[in-house]
N, C-alpha and C positions, 0 to 999 in steps of 0.2 A: 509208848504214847499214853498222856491221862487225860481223865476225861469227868466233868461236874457231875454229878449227880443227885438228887430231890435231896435237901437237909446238908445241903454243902458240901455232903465228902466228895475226896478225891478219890477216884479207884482207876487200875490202870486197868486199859482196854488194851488186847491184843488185837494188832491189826488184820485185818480178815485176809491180806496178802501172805503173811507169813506162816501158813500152813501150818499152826502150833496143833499140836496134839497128836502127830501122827510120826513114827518112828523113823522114816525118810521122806525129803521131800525132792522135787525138783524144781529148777526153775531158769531163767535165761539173762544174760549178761553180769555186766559191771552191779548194775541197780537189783537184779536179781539174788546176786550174791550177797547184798548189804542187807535183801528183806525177808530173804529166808537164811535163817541164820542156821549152822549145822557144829557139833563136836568136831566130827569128819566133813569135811567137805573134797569133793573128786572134782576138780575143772576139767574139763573136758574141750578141747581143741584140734579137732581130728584132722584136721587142716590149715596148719600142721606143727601149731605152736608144742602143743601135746605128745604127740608124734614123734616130733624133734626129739622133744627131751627122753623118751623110751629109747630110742635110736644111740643117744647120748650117755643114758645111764648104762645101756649093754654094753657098752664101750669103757667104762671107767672114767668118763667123765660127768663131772657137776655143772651141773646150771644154775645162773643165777637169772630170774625174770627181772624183767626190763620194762617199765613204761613204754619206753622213745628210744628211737636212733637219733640219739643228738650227742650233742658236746658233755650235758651231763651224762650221758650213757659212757663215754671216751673216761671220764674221771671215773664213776661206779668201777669198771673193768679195771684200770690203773691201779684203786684201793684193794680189790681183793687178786690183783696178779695173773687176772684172768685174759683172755681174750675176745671180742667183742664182733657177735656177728654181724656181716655185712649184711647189705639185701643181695635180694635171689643174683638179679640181672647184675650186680658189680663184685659178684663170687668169685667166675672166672673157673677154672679147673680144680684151681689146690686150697682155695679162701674156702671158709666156712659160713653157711648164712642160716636163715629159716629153713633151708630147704633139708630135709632127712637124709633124701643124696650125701649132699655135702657133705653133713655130716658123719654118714657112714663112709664116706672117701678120707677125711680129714686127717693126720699122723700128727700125733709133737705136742698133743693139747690135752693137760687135765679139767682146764676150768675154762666155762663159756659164758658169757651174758647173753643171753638170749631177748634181745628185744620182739613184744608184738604188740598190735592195740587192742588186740584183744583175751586169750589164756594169758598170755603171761603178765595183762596187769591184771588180770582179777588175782592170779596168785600173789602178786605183790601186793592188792589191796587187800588181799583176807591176811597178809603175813603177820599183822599186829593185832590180828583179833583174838588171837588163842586159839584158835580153832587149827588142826590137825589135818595141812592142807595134803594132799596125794593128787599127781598126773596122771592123767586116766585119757586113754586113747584105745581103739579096737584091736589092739594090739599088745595091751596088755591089761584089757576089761576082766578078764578071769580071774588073773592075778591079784591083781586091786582088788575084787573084792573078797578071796579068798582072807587078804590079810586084815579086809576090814573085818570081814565075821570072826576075826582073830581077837581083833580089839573089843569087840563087840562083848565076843563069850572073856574076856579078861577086865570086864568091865567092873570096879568094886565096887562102886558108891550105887549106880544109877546106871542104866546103859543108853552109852551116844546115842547122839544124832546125828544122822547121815544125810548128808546134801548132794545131790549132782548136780550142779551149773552147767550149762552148755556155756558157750565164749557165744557162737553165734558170728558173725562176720556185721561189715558195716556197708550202709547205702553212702552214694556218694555225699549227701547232706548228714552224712553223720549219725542215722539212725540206726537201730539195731536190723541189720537182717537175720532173718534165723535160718541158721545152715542146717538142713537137715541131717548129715552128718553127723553133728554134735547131737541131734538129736538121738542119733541112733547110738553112738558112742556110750554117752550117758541112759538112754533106755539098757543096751547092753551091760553096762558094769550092775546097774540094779536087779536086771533079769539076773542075772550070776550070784548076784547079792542073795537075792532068795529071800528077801527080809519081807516079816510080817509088818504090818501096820504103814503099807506106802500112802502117801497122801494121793487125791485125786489126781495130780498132776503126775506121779512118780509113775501111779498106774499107765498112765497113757505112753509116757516115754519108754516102760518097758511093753506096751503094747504093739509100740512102732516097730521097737526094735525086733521084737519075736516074729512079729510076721513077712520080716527082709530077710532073716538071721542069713537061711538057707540061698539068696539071692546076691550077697556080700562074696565077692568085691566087685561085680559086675556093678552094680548100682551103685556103689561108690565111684567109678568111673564115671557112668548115664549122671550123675545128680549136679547141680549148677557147679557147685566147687569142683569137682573133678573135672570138669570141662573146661574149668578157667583156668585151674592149671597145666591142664593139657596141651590147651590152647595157647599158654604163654610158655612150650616150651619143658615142662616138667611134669611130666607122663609117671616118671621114676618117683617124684614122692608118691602120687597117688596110690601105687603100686606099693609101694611099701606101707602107707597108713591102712592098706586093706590087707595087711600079714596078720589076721582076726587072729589071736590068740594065740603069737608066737614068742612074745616077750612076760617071762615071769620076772621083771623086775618092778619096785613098785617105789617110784621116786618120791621122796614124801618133801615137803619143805622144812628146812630148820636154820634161825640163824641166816635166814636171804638167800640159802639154796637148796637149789633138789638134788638128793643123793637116794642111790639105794638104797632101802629099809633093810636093816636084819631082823 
């Protein structure tokens, strides 16, 4: 952003959204991810786009994110030979969808498209930014950040910047709801992160998280999302996205998918 100034120069102004000056930041959705910009950014989707893809990479499978379940999502998965998940309800027993279930049920499949509207298009929308995308769920929040303070200490020039997005879920008019989940997710990988210099916001997420830590997975059950998917049937992802720190894989994006890190 620039901005006039007495005697006609131009100077650019940083916008007081974007949390500049502080060595990790946090922030919430699609819009979030565009205004706090990060080296590293962690999307975090604990239900259960997120989730998914941990459940995925344990497995030997690649994810590619997905805007939409549409007719373009059917060609996406055709070009890279993948196979393309359904939703929860037209899975069925042996199909693959969002659900983590399924996915850990699934045989016969290296490459998934992974459709959601919300992790896995912020992973798609940050896929052109340069930025060093990584899925991050409570499930493998330790992991994550053990290899970001990896990157961090191998930093040459200058050392990252670290972002946590939560996805957040949506209202029926299409606003952002914010899933507290995500919150905790992303508080989580930061608390683990251990990194000096959090901005305001980074603090609070890892504020949340600390003071649930010990209360996880029950609360993950008790909290709206885990009731809705309860509710509609899928008791089993909840159960599995509350497997806190069982998964050290740490899916990073390259090239339109998420694989293991070495």
């Amino acid at each position: 952003m620039w901005g006039w100034f007495p005697g006609g120069m131009i100077c650019r102004v940083t916008s007081p959204y974007a949390q500049d000056g502080f060595a990790a930041g946090f922030d919430w959705g699609p819009v979030g991810a565009e205004v706090v910009a990060g080296d590293i950014v962690a999307v975090v989707d604990v239900l259960s786009f997120t989730t998914a893809v941990t459940v995925a990479v344990d497995r030997g499978i690649d994810v590619y994110p997905y805007r939409w379940r549409d007719e373009s999502a059917v060609g996406y998965a055709e070009q890279y030979g993948a196979t393309l998940a359904v939703g929860r309800s037209a899975a069925g027993p042996d199909g693959v969808s969002l659900s983590p279930a399924s996915i850990r049920r699934v045989t016969g499949i290296t490459k998934l498209v992974l459709p959601s509207p919300n992790g896995s298009t912020i992973a798609k929308q940050l896929s052109d930014t340069g930025a060093t995308v990584v899925a991050v769920s409570l499930r493998n929040r330790r992991a994550a950040a053990d290899w970001v303070a990896q990157q961090i200490a191998h930093g040459a020039d200058r050392r990252p910047r670290v972002v946590a997005i939560a996805a957040g879920e949506r209202w029926r008019d299409g606003s952002l709801r914010p899933a507290v989940e995500d919150l905790w997710g992303a508080g989580g990988f930061l608390s683990a992160l251990g990194a000096d210099g959090l901005s305001p916001e980074a603090r609070a997420a890892v504020a949340t998280y600390d003071v649930v830590a010990d209360e996880l997975p029950t609360l993950l059950h008790e909290c709206a999302g885990g009731r809705e998917l309860t509710q509609y049937g899928f008791a089993e992802d909840v159960a599995i996205a509350a497997e806190v720190d069982t998964s050290d894989v740490v899916p990073v994006l390259v090239n339109g998918r998420l694989f293991r890190s070495t």
